[in-house]
C-alpha positions in Angstrom: 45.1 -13.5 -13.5 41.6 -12.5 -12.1 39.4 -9.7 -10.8 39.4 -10.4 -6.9 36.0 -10.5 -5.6 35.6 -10.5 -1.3 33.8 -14.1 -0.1 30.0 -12.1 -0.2 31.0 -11.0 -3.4 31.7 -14.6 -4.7 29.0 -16.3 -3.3 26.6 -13.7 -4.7 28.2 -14.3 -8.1 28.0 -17.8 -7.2 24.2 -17.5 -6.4 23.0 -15.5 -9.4 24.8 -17.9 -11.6 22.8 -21.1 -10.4 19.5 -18.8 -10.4 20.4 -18.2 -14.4 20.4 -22.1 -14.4 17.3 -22.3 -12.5 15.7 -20.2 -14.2 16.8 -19.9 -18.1 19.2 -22.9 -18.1 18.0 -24.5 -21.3 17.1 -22.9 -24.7 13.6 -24.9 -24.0 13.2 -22.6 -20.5 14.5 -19.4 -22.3 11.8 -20.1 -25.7 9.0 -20.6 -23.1 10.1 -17.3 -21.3 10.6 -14.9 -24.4 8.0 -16.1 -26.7 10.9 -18.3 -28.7 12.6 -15.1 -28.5 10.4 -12.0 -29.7 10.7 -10.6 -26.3 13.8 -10.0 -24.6 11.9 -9.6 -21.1 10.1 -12.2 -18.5 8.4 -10.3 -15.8 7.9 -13.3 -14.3 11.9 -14.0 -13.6 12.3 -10.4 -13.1 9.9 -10.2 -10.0 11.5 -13.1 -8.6 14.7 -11.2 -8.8 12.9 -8.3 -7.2 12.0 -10.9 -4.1 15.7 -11.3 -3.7 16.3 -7.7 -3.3 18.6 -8.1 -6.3 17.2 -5.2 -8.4 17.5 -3.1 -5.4 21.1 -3.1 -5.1 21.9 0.0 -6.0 18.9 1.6 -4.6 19.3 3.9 -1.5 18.5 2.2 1.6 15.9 4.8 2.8 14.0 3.1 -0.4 14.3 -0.4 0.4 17.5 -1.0 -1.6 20.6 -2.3 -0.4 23.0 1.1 -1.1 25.5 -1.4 -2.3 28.4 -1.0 -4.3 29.1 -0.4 -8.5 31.0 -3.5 -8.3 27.9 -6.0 -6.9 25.9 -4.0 -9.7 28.3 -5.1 -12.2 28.8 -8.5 -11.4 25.0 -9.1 -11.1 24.9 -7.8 -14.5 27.7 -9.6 -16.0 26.5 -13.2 -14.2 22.4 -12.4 -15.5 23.9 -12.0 -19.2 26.1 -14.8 -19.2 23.4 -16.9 -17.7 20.9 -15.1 -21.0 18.4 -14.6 -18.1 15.6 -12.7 -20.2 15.5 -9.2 -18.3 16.0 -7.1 -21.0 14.4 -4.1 -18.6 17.0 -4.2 -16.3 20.3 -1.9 -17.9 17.3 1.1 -18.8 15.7 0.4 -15.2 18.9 1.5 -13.3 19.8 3.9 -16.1 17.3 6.1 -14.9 17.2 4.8 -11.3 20.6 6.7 -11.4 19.0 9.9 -12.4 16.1 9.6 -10.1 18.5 9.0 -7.3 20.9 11.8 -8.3 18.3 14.8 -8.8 14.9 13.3 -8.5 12.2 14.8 -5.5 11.2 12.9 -2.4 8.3 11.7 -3.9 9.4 10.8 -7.3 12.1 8.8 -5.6 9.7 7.4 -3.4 7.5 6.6 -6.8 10.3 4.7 -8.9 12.9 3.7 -6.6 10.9 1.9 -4.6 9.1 0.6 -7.8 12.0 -0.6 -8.9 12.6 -2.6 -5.7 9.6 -3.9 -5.8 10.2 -5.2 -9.6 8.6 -2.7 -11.6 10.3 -1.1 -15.3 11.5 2.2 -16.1 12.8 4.2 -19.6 14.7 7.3 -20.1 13.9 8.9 -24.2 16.5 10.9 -25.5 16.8 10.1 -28.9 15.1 12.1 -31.6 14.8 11.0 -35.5 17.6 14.2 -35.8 18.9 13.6 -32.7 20.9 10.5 -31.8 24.4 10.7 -31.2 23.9 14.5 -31.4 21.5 14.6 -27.9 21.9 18.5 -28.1 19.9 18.7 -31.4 16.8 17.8 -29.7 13.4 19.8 -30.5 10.8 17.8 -28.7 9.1 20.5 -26.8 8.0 21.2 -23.0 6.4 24.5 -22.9 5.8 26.1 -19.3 1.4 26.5 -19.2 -0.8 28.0 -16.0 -1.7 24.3 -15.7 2.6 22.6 -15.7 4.0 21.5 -19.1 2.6 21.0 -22.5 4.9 18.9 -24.5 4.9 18.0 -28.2 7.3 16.0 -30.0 8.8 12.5 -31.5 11.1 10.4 -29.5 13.0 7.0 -30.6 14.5 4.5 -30.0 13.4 4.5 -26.2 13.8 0.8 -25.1 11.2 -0.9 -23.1 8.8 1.9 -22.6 5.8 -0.6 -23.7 6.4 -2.3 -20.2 7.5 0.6 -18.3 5.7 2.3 -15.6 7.8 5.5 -16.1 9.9 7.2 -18.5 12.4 9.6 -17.7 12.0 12.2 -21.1 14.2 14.8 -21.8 12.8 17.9 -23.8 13.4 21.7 -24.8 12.3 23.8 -22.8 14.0 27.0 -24.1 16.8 27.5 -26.7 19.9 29.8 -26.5 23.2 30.1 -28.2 24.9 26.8 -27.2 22.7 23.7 -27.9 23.3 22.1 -24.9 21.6 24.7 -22.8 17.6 24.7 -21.9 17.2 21.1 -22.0 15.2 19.8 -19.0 14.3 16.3 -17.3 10.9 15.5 -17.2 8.8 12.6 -15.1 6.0 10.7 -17.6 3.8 8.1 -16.3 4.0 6.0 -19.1 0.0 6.1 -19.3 -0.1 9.4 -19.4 -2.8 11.0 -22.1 -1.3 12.3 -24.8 1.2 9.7 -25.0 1.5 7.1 -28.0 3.8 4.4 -27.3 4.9 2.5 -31.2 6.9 0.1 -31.4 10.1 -0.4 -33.9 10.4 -3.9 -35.3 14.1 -5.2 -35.0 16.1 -7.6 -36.7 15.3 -11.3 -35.1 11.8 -10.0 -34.7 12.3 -8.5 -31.2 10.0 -6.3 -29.4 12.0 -3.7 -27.4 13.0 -0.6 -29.0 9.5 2.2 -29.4 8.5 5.8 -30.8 7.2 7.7 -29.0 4.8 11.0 -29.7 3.9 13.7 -27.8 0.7 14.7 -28.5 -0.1 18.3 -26.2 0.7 16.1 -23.1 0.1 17.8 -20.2 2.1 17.3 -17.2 1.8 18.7 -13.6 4.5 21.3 -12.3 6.2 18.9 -10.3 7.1 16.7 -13.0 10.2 18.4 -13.8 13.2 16.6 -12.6 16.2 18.6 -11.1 16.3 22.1 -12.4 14.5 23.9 -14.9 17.2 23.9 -18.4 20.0 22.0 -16.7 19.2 18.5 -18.3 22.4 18.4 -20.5 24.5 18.7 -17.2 22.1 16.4 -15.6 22.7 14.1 -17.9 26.4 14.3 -17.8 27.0 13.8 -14.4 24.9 10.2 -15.1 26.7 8.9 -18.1 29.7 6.6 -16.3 26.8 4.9 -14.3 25.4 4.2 -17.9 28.5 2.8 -19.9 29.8 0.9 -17.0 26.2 -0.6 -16.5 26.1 -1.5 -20.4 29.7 -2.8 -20.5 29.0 -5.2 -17.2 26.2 -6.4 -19.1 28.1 -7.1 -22.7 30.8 -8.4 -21.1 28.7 -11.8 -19.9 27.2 -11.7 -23.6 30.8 -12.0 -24.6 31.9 -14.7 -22.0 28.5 -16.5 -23.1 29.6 -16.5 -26.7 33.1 -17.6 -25.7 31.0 -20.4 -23.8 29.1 -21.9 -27.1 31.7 -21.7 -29.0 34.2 -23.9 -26.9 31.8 -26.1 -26.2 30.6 -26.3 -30.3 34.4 -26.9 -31.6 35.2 -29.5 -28.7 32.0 -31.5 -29.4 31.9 -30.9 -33.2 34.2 -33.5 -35.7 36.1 -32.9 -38.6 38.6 -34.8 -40.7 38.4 -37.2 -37.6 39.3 -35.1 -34.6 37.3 -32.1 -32.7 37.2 -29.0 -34.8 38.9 -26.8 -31.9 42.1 -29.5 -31.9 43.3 -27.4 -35.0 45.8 -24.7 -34.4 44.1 -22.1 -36.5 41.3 -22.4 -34.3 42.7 -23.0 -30.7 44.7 -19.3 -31.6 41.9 -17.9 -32.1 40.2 -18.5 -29.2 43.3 -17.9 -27.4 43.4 -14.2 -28.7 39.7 -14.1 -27.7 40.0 -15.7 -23.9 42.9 -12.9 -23.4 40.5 -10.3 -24.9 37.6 -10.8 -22.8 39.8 -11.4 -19.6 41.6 -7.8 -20.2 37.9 -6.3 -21.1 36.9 -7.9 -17.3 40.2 -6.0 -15.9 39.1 -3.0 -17.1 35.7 -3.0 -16.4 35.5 -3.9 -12.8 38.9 -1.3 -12.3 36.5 1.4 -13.8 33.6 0.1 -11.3 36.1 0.1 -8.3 37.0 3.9 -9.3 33.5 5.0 -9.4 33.1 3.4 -5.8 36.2 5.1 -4.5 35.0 8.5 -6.0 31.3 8.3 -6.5 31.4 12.4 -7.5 34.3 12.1 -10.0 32.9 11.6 -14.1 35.2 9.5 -15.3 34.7 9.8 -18.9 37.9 8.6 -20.2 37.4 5.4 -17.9 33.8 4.8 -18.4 33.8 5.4 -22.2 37.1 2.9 -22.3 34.6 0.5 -20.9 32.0 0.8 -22.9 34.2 0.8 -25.9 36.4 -2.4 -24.7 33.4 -4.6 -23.7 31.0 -3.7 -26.8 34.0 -4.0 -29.5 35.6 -7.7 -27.5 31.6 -8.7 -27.3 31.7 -8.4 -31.1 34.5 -9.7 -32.1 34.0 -12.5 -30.0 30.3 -13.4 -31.1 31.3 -13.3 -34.9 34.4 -15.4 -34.8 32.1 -17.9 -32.6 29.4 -17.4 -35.7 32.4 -18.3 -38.5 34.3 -21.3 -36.3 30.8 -22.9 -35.8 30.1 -22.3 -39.4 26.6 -22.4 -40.6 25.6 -23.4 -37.2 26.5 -20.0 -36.0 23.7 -18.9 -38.2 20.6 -21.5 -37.5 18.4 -20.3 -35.0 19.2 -23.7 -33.5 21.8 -22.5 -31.5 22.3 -19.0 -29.6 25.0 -17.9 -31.3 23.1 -16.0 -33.9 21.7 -13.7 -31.2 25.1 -13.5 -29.7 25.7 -12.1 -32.7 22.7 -9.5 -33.0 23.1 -8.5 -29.2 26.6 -7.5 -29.9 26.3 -5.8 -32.7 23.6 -3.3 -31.3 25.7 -3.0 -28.8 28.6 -1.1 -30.5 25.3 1.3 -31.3 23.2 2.3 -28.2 24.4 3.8 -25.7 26.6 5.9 -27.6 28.5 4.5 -30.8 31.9 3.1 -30.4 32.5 6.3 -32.4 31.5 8.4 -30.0 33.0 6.7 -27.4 36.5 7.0 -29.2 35.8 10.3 -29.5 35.0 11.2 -25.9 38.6 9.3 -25.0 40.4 11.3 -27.7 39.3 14.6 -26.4 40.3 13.6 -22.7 43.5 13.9 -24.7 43.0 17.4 -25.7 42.3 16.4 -28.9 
């Protein structure tokens, strides 16, 4: 049982594999690339990428991508995270590429879509300290000035803005009865004055995750993206193209944790014989090989359905993703962390991250709570 892929769609699998080998094959080449870790991005490897037309692929042709389907997005994504290829800008870049793409103007298309062709970074903020989960509850302000926009606020939590030449914010720009309503999409340079971008230390020491504060920013007219107080829909309409691009992604940190741990309890000895030889064990990984294969199933159906009806939401499918892929990725990274013992928990070996990559994941993006949440209602309930 397997997701069938055409022959292009194989060979590209194929060929983004061995450039993960290339590339980021050894924990030596992956240390000299993130700074032994404290930066989950190489713009180095990125650009590369960029030279292949790889970060284009969902990009509109008219802006020198290759228009190509959900299912060549995901499997570049899952292959690039299996591989621990150290593009950590990537899932936020084609986050907002979406929106850009969906309801941006001519010329901020021609701005960041083509900048993201060419291998450049891009952030969307819509966290607040009061305003995670709960995106409706945000108060960061854009108010309307003879000059454009004069906004004032704290964001968080807005991954790789230090490296990003954009950043797609949402703010207030009016408030009525329903929460949701008067929220608007706004384009930021990321040097823009009045900006402060801080970053958040994370556990492992990572630099990805950043505050930032509005200070009476001024921005032109034009920066508004799509209409005046219709963010919230906005938003809406883009949220399967997020959760299928994040479960595509945790999928291949699942598979890779699936990876070091087979190959840790076939080397590894105990009692005399390889650690996986015993039956407690070998279930276990059974369980977790039929886990990740049905997470796979799932995830590539959704991304088949969002090709067959690019217009349709899909939030029960899309939030089933998200929620599958994040919770297997989990579960698979922490029984790898217990059957390798306190290997699983030296920085040695790449299970520990496994383990800290999953876990967030269950977090951004919307919580698995959330995610439950959204399927249950689908429900009407």
């Amino acid at each position: 049982m397997s997701v069938e892929f055409t022959t292009e769609q194989q060979a590209f699998a194929k060929a983004v594999t061995d450039f993960c080998k290339r590339e980021a094959g050894t924990r030596e080449k992956r240390d000299q690339l993130t700074d032994h870790g404290a930066h989950n991005h190489n713009q180095g490897v990125y650009e590369k990428m960029a030279e292949l037309g790889w970060l284009g692929l969902t990009i509109p042709e008219e802006y020198g991508g290759s228009d190509a389907t959900m299912v060549d997005m995901c499997i570049l994504l899952e292959q690039t995270h299996r591989g621990m290829l150290p593009i950590g800008a990537i899932g936020p870049t084609l986050i907002t590429g979406g929106a850009y793409a969906k309801f941006g103007t001519p010329e901020q298309k021609d701005d960041v879509l083509r900048g993201i062709v060419r291998g450049a970074s891009q952030s969307i903020s819509m966290s607040e300290p009061e305003a995670g989960s709960d995106v409706g509850n945000l108060s960061t302000k854009a108010e309307k000035t003879s000059d454009g926009w004069l906004v004032n606020g704290q964001k968080t939590w807005c991954s790789n803005a230090h490296i990003s030449e954009n950043i797609l914010l949402v703010a207030r720009t009016s408030r009525g009865e329903n929460k949701h309503e008067g929220l608007t999409m706004f384009h930021v340079p990321a040097r823009t004055d009045g900006l402060k971008i801080s970053p958040i230390e994370l556990m492992g020491g990572q630099k990805e995750t950043n505050d930032l504060y509005f200070t009476d920013c001024v921005l032109p007219e034009d920066a508004v993206i799509g209409e005046v107080g219709n963010g919230w829909r906005q938003l809406m309409t883009g949220l399967n193209f997020e959760r299928l691009i994040l479960a595509a992604m945790i999928l291949g940190t699942a598979e890779r944790a699936f990876d070091d741990t087979l190959a840790f309890i076939t080397q590894r000895k105990q009692f005399g014989r390889p650690i996986g030889s015993f039956q407690s064990l070998r279930h276990r990984m059974a369980d977790l090989a039929t886990e990740i294969e049905c997470t796979k199933l799932l995830v590539y159906s959704v991304a088949r359905e969002a090709d067959a009806n690019p217009d349709k939401m899909l939030a029960r499918e899309a939030s089933m993703a998200k929620l599958k892929a994040t919770e297997t990725a989990k579960r698979v990274a922490l029984e790898g962390m217990q059957m390798m013992g306190g290997y699983g928990y030296a920085t040695e070996f790449d299970m520990e991250k496994h383990v800290r990559g999953a876990l967030v994941s269950t977090i951004f993006g919307g919580t698995s709570e959330i995610q439950r949440d959204i399927i249950g209602k689908t429900y009407g309930l």
